[in-house]
C-alpha positions in Angstrom: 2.6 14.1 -44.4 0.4 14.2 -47.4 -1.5 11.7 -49.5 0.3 11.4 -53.3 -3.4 12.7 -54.0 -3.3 15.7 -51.4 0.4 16.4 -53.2 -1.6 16.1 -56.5 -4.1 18.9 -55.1 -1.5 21.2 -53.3 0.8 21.1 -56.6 -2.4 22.7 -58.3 -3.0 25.3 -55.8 0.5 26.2 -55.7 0.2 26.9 -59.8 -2.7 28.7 -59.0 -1.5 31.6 -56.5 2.5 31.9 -57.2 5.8 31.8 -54.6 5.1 34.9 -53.0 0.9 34.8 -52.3 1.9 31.3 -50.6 4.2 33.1 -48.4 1.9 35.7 -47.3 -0.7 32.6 -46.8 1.7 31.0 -44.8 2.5 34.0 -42.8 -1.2 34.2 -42.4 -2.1 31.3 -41.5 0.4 30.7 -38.6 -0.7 33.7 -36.9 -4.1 32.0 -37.1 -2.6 28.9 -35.4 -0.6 31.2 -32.8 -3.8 32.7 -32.1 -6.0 29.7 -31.6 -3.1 28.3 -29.4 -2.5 31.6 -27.0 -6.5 31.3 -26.9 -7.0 27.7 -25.9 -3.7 27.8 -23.3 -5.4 30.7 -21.5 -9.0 30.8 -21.9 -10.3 27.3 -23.0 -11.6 23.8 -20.4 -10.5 22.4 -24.0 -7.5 20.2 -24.3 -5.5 21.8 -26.7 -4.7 18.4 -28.2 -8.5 17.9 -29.1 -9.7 21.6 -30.1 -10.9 21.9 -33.1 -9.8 24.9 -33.6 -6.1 24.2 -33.1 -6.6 21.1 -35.0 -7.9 23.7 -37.9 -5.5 25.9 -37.8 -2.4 23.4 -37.5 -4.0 21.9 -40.9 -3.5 25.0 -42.5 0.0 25.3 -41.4 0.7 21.6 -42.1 -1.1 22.5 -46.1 1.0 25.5 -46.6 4.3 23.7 -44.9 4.0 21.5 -47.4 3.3 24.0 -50.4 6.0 26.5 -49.5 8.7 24.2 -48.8 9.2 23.3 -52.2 10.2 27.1 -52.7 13.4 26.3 -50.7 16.4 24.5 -51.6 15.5 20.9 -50.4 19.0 20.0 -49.4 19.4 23.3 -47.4 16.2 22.6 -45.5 17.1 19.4 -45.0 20.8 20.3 -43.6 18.8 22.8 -40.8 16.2 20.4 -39.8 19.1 17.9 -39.2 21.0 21.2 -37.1 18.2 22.2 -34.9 17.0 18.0 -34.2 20.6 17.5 -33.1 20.8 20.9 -31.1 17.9 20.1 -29.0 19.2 16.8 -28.5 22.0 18.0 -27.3 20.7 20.5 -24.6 18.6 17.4 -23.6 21.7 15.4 -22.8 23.4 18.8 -21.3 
C-alpha cells in the first residue's frame, strides 16, 4: 500500500516512537476513524466514500497498519488474513 519512499519514512517513525507507543497510536487512531464513520453514517449529506474526514482518518489507520504490522509475526498474519478471506467467502456461497 505504500510507496518504497512512504516505507522509507514509516521505518523512521517507527525507530522514533518504539512497539508499544505505535500500538497506542494505532488504538488511537481507529477510534478516530470509528468516530468519523458513526458520524458521517448518521449525521452527514456526505458520501462516506468522499468525506474528507473518513478519507483522513482511514489514512491514519492505513499509516499505522502498515507500521505496526511489522511487530507481528508476518507468516502468522498472513495465515489469518488467508482464514478470515476464505471464511467470508464461504458464508457468501452458504
Amino acid at each position: 500500500m505504500l510507496t518504497p519512499e512512504q516505507k522509507s519514512d514509516s521505518f523512521k517513525i517507527f525507530c522514533a516512537y518504539g512497539a508499544t507507543n505505535l500500538l497506542n497510536m494505532l488504538v488511537e487512531e481507529c477510534m478516530e476513524l470509528s468516530l468519523a464513520l458513526h458520524k458521517n453514517l448518521t449525521r452527514s449529506k456526505i458520501s462516506v466514500f468522499s468525506d474528507i474526514s473518513v478519507i483522513s482518518e482511514l489514512a491514519d489507520v492505513c499509516i499505522m497498519l502498515e507500521l505496526c504490522s511489522s511487530l507481528f509475526d508476518r507468516s502468522l498474519l498472513s495465515s489469518q488474513i488467508s482464514f478470515k478471506l476464505t471464511r467470508g467467502l464461504n458464508r457468501l456461497n452458504s
